[in-house]
N, C-alpha and C positions, 0 to 999 in steps of 0.2 A: 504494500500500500504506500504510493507518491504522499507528498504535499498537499499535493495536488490532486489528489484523488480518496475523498472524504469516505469514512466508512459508513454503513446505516446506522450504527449505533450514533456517530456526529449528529446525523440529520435526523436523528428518532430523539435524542436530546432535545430539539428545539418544539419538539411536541409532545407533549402528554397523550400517554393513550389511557384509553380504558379496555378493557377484558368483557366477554359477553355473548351477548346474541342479539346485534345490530341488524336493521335492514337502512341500505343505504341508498343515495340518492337515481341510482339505474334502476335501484328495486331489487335488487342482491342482498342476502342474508352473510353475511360472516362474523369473526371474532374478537377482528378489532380494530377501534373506532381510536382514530388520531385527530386530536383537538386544533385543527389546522390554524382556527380562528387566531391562537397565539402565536403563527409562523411569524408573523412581523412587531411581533412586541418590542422588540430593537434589534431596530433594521440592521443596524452595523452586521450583526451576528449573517444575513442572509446575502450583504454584498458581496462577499465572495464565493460564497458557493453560486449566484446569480453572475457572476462575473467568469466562473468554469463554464458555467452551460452556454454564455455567449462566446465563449473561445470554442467551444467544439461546434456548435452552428452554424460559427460563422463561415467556415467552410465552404456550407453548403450553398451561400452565397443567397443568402435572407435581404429580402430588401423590405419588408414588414414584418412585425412580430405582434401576434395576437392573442391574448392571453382571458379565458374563462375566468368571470365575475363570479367570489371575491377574491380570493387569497391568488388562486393563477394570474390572476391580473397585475396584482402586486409583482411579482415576481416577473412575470414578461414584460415590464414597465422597468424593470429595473435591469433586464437584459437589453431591452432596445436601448435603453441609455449607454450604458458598456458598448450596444454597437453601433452608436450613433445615426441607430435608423427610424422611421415612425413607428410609433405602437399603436394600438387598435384595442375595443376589447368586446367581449361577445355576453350578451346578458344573460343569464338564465330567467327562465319561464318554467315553472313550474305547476305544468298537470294533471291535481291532488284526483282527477274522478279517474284518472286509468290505472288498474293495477297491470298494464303491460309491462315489462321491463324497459328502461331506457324513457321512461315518460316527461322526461326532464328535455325542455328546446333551450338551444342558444342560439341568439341571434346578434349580430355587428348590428350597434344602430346605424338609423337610415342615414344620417350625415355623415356617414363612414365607411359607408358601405362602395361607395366610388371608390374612395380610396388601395382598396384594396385587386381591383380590378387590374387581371395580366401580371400581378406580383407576383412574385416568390414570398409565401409568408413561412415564419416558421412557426408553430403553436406551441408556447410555453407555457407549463402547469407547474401547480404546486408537488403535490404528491399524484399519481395516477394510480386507480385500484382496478375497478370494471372499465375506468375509462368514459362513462358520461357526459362530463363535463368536455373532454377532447375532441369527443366524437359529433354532440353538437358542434362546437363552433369547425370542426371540421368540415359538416356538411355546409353548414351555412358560406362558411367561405368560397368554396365550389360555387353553392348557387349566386355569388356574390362576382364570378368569376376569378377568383384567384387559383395562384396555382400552390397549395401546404405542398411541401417538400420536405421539412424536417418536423418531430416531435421531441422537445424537451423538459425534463423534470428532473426536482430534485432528486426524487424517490419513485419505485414505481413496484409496486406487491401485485404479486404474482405475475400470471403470465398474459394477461387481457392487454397491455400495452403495446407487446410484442406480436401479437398476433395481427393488432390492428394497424399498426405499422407495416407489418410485410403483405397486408391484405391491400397497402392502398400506396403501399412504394413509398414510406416515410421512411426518412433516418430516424432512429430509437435515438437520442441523443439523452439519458440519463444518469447522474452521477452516483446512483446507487439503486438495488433492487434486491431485495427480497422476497420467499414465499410467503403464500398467506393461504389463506383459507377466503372461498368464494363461493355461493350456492345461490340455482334460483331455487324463488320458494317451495317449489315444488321437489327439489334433490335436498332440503335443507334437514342435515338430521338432529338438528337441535329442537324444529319444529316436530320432525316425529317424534321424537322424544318430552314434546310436551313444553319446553323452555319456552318461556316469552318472549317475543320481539321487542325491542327498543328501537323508536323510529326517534331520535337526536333530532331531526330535518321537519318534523311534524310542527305545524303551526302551537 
């Protein structure tokens, strides 16, 4: 392990988890739930690991970087600065009447949404788990005409990032990954078993 090359326990430090049986905002059941809201409690601590992911992006020659509302946003805001390019950020919409998976939309607002049109964007997130949050503002940028090219995160649990990445020809560009535990509700056997859900995300 570089300098320069942070471990999960680093980047699991700057979050508190809890232990459990969470369903989370794709509508995935797992076991543990990281309190993302406190990634930017002082910023100093996230400029540099924010400052690895725009060196390895930059690469891929990003000429926007657009980052899912709230805490990815932070972070891809704090990459485009590092790479002194425009930032963008994608809303989430949240909805509560579908139990589909993935019922969560992100959308670039409309004053922004020119913006990104014929770029190269790179999407940078906070943490990635199912990937929700990426996957909206993915699609939306497509329909927005751009063209994602790379995905970056600090952290990225289990394998839903990777998949999605080579499903759609992004570079994975993340500084650390770990397994996790991932179920729809219906494989989830905390749920056979009877365990309660905890929805964190519930109004």
């Amino acid at each position: 392990m570089t300098l320069d090359t942070p471990s999960p326990d680093e980047i699991l430090a700057l979050l508190p988890a809890q232990q459990g049986h969470f369903r989370f905002e794709s509508g995935h059941h797992g076991t543990r739930w990281l309190d993302v809201e406190r990634l930017y409690l002082h910023p100093p601590r996230i400029q540099r690991l924010a400052g690895l992911i725009a060196g390895r992006i930059a690469k891929h020659e990003v000429q926007v970087v657009c980052g899912p509302l709230v805490e990815g946003a932070f972070v891809a805001l704090t990459v485009a600065s590092e790479l002194g390019v425009p930032f963008t950020y994608a809303e989430r919409f949240d909805d509560r009447t579908s139990d589909a998976l993935f019922p969560v939309q992100y959308r670039l607002p409309r004053a922004l949404r020119g913006e990104v049109a014929g770029k190269r964007v790179g999407i940078v997130n906070d943490i990635i788990n199912a990937g929700s949050a990426v996957r909206g503002a993915f699609h939306d940028l497509r329909a927005c005409g751009a063209h994602p090219v790379a995905l970056g995160a600090l952290l990225v649990l289990g394998p839903s990032a990777t998949g999605f990445a080579a499903e759609h020809r992004l570079a994975l560009e993340a500084l650390a990954s770990l397994p996790n535990d991932l179920w729809t509700p219906d494989e989830c056997p905390l749920c056979a078993r009877g365990i309660p859900v905890v929805d964190l995300l519930a109004p």
